[in-house]
Steps between C-alpha positions, in 0.01 A plus 500: 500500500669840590728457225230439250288830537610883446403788543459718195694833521274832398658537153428127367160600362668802283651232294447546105201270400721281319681380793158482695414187239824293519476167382574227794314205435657384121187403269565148416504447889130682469407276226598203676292592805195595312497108380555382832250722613215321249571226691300580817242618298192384298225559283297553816673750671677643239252825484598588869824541405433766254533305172250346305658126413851347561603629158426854588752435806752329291486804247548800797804715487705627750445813625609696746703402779369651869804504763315429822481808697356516805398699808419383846232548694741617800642746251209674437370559835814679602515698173479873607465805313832589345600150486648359152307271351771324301674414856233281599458299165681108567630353148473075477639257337203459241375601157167423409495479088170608382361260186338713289265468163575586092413872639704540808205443782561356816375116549678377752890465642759269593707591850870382475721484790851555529723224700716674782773260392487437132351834446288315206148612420233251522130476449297473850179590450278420173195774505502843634578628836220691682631832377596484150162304456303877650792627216306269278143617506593872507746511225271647274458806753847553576668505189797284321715764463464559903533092534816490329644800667406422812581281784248287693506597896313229698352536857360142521397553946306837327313299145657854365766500186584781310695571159818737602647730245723818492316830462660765292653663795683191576302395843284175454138474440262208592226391285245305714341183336192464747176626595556613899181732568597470861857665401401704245669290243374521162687221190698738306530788708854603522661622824804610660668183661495669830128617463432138378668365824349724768191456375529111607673603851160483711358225357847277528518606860117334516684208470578461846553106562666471114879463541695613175 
């Protein structure tokens, strides 16, 4: 498992935007998916999936492709003021392709999965993860420019993801995606990563019997 995570070095989120939206997961693999994804669907669930018939599936695009990015519950309780950010971010072996309608909204995703051996992508999951389905209902509010800029950092032990992006000074920025009164989160407000993380400190460390 060691050899399958990384840790992201400070500079990887200064990339140019056109390396942030490399293509991985080839589209006739995508399109092959999305069929075998109609096939644990129906008419009568089709709507919780996002689309409105089987034909609506079929006809999705690929969007963009979400490297899994996460950060641990462990790794935010230690965090402390002066800390970088970027050091505690854990890269895995996963892309989550977002299938998308004629005018490039989010409707739901496809996770691949890379084999340690082969190192060949394939589909794992039909219908969106947790976070990129909270991606899903605020896309509107955050923006598709920031979407396809952006990367999507998951703290699944938290229910908290935010969109990551370089500022103009070159240190990284978190967009959150939820509602957290309690944390004075607000979707859409933009924060320094460290702000963003210290913020959560105190209420991670609440977690006292959670392991992670």
């Amino acid at each position: 498992m060691k050899n399958n995570i990384f840790l992201l070095a400070a500079c990887f989120f200064a990339i140019v935007a056109e390396a942030q939206n490399d293509t991985i997961i080839k589209t006739n693999q995508i399109k092959a998916s999305i069929l075998s994804f109609t096939k644990f669907v129906d008419s009568s669930n089709i709507s919780e999936y996002g689309f409105n018939s089987i034909k609506d599936l079929k006809q999705s695009k690929p969007g963009k492709q979400f490297k899994k990015y996460i950060i641990s519950l462990s790794a935010v309780k230690n965090f402390k003021l002066g800390d970088t950010v970027s050091n505690i971010i854990m890269g895995y072996p996963s892309i989550e392709v977002a299938l998308v309608n004629r005018n490039g909204k989010i409707l739901n995703s496809i996770e691949f999965i890379e084999d340690t051996i082969s190192h060949k992508w394939r589909a794992s999951r039909y219908g969106s993860t947790p976070e990129l389905a909270i991606l899903r209902r605020v896309q509107d509010v955050i923006g598709d420019s920031i979407i396809r800029k952006g990367k999507l950092i998951r703290i699944p032990s938290l229910n908290i993801s935010f969109i990551a992006i370089s500022s103009n000074g070159g240190g990284l920025v978190f967009i959150s995606l939820v509602d957290r009164p309690n944390l004075n989160l607000i979707k859409g407000q933009k924060l320094t990563a460290s702000d963003a993380i210290l913020k959560l400190v105190p209420y991670a460390k609440s977690y006292k019997n959670f392991h992670g």
